[in-house]
KOLKOL-876588 format. One record per residue (C-alpha): chain; x, y, z. Coordinates in steps of 0.5 Angstrom, whole numbers, plus 2048, in hexadecimal, padded with zeros to 3 digits. Layout:
% KOLKOL-876588
<rec><c>A</c><xx>X</xx><yy>Y</yy><zz>Z</zz></rec>
...
//
This chain:
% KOLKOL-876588
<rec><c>A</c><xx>800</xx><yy>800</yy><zz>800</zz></rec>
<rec><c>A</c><xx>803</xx><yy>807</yy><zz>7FE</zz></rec>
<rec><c>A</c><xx>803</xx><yy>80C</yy><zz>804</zz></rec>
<rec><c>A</c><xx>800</xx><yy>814</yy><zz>801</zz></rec>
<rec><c>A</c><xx>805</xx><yy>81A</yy><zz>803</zz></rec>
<rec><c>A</c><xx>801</xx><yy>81F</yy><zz>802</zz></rec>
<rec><c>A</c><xx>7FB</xx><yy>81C</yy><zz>807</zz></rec>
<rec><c>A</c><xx>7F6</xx><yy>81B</yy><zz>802</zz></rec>
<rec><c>A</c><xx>7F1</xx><yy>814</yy><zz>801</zz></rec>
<rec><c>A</c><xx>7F5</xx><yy>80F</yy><zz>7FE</zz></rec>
<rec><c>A</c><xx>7F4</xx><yy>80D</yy><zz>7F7</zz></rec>
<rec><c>A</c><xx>7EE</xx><yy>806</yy><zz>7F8</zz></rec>
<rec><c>A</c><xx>7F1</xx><yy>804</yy><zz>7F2</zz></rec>
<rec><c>A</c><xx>7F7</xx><yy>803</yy><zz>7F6</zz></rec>
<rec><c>A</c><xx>7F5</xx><yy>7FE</yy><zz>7FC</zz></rec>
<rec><c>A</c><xx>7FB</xx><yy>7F9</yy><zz>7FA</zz></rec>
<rec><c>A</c><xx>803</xx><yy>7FC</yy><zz>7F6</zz></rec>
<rec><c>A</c><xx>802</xx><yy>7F9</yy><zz>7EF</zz></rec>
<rec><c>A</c><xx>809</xx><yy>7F8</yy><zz>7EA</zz></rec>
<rec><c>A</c><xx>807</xx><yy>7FA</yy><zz>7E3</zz></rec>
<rec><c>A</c><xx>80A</xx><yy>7F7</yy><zz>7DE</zz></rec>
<rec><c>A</c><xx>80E</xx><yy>7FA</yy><zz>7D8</zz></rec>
<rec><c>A</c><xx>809</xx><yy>7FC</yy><zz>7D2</zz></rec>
<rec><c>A</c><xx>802</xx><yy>7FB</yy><zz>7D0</zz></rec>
<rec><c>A</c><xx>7FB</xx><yy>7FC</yy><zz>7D6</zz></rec>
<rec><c>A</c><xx>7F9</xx><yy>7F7</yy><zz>7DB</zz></rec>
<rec><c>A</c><xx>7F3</xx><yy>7F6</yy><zz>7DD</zz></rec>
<rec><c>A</c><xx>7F1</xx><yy>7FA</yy><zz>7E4</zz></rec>
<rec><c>A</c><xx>7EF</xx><yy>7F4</yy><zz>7E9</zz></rec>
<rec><c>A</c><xx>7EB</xx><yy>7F9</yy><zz>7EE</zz></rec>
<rec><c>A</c><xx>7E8</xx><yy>7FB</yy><zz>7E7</zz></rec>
<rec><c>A</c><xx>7E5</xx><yy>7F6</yy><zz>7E3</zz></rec>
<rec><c>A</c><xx>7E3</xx><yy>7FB</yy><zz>7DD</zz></rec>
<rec><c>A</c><xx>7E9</xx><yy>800</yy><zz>7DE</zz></rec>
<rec><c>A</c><xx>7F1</xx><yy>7FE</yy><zz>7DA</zz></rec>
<rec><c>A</c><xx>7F7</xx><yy>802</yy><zz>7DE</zz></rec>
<rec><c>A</c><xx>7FC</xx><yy>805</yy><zz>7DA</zz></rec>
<rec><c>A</c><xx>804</xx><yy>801</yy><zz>7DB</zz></rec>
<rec><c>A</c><xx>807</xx><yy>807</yy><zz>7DD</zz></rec>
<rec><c>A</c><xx>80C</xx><yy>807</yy><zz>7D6</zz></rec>
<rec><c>A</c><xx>804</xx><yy>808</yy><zz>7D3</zz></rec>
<rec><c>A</c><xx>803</xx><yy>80E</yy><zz>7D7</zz></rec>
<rec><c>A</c><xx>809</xx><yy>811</yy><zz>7D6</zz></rec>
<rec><c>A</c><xx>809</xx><yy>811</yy><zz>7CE</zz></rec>
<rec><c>A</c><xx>801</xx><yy>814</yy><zz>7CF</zz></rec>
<rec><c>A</c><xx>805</xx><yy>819</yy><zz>7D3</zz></rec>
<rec><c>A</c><xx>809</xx><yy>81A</yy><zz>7CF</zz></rec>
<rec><c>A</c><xx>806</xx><yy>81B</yy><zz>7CA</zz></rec>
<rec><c>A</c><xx>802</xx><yy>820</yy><zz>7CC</zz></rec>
<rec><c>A</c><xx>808</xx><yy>825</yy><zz>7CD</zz></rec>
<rec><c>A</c><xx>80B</xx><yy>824</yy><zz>7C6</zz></rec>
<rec><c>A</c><xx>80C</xx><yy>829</yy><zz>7C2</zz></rec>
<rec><c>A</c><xx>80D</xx><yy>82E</yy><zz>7C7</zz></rec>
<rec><c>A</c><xx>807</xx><yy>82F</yy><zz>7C9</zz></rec>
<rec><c>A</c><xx>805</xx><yy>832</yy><zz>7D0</zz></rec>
<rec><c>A</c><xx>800</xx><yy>82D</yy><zz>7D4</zz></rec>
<rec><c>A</c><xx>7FC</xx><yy>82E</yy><zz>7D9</zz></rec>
<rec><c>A</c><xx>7FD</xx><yy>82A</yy><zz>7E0</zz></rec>
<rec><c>A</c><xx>7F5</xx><yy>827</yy><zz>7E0</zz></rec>
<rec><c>A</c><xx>7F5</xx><yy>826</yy><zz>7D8</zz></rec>
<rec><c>A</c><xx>7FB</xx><yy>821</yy><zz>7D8</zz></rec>
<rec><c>A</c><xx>7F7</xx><yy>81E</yy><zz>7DF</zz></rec>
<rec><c>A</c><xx>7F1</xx><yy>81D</yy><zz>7DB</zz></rec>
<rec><c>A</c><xx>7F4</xx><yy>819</yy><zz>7D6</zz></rec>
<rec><c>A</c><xx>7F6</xx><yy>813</yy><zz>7DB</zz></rec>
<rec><c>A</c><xx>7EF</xx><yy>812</yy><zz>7DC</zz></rec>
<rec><c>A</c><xx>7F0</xx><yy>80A</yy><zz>7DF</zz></rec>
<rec><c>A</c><xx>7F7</xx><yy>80D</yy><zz>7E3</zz></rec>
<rec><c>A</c><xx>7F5</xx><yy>80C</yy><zz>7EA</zz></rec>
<rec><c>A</c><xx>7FB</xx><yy>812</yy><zz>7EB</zz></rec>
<rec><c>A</c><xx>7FB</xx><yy>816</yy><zz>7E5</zz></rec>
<rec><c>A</c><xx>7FE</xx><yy>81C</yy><zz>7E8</zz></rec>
<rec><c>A</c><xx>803</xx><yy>817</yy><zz>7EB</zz></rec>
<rec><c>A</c><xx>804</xx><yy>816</yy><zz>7E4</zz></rec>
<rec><c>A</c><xx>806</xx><yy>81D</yy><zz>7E1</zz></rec>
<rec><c>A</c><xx>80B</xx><yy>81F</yy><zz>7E7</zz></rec>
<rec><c>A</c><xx>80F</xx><yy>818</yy><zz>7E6</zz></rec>
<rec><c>A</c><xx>810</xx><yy>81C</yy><zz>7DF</zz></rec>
<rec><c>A</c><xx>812</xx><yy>822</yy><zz>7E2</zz></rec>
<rec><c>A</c><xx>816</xx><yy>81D</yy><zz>7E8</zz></rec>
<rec><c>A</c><xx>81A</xx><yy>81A</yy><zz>7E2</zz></rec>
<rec><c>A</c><xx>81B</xx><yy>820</yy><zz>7DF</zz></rec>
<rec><c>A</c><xx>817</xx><yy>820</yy><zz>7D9</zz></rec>
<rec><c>A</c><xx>812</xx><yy>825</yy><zz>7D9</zz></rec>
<rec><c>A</c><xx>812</xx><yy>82C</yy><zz>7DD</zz></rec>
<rec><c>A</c><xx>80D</xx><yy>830</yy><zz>7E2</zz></rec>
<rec><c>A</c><xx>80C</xx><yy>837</yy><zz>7E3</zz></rec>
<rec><c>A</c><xx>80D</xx><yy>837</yy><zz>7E9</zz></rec>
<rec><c>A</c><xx>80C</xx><yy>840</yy><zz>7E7</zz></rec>
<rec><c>A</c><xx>804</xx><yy>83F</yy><zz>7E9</zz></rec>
<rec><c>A</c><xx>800</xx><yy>83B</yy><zz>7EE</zz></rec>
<rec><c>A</c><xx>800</xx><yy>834</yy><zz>7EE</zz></rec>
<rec><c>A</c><xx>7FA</xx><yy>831</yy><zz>7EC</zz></rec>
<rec><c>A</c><xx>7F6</xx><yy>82D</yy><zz>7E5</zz></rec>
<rec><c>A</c><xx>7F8</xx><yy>833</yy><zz>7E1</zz></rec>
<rec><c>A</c><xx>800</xx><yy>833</yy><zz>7E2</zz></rec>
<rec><c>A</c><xx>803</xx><yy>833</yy><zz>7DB</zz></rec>
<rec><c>A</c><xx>808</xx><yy>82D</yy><zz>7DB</zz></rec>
<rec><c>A</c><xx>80C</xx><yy>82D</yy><zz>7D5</zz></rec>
<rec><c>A</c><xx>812</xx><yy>828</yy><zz>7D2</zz></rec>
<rec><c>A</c><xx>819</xx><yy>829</yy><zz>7D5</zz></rec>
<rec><c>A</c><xx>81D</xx><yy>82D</yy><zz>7CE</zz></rec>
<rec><c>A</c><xx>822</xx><yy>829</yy><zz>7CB</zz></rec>
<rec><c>A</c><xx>82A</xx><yy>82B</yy><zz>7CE</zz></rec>
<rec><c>A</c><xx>82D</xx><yy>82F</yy><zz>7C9</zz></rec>
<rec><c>A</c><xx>833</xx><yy>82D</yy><zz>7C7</zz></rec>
//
């Protein structure tokens, strides 16, 4: 079972710790009609969704992980690897930018 750092309600999805194989989905046990996304799926959703230099709101990538049971975990494992970036500038809430980390120039 995950412990919460932030004193919120633990996710009921997350009742036992599940190793997600490499690629592909797999079915939710706790939901029968529900797939969770591998987290290399999810990482290219992501992914994705940041191509082209586009600026994209923190909930708008949240809502892409429908099935997830902790999309916004999700996001910040990009920024935590440092694939994408934060405008820290504003307030933290759904509508903080995020964007992909630019190339090093060489």
């Amino acid at each position: 079972m995950v412990t919460t750092s932030y004193g919120e309600a633990s996710s009921p999805r997350n009742r036992s710790a599940r190793v997600f194989p490499v690629a592909g989905s797999v079915r939710d046990p706790g939901r029968l009609d529900s797939v969770v996304p591998r987290p290399r799926d999810t990482r290219h959703i992501l992914l994705r969704a940041l191509a082209g230099g586009t600026r994209v709101a923190i909930g708008d990538l949240v809502g892409l992980l429908p099935d997830h049971p902790q999309p916004l975990s999700a996001v910040l494992d990009l920024v935590d690897a440092g694939d994408a970036v934060i405008d820290l500038d504003s307030a933290f809430d759904a509508s903080s930018r995020v964007w992909l980390t630019p190339a090093p120039r060489v």
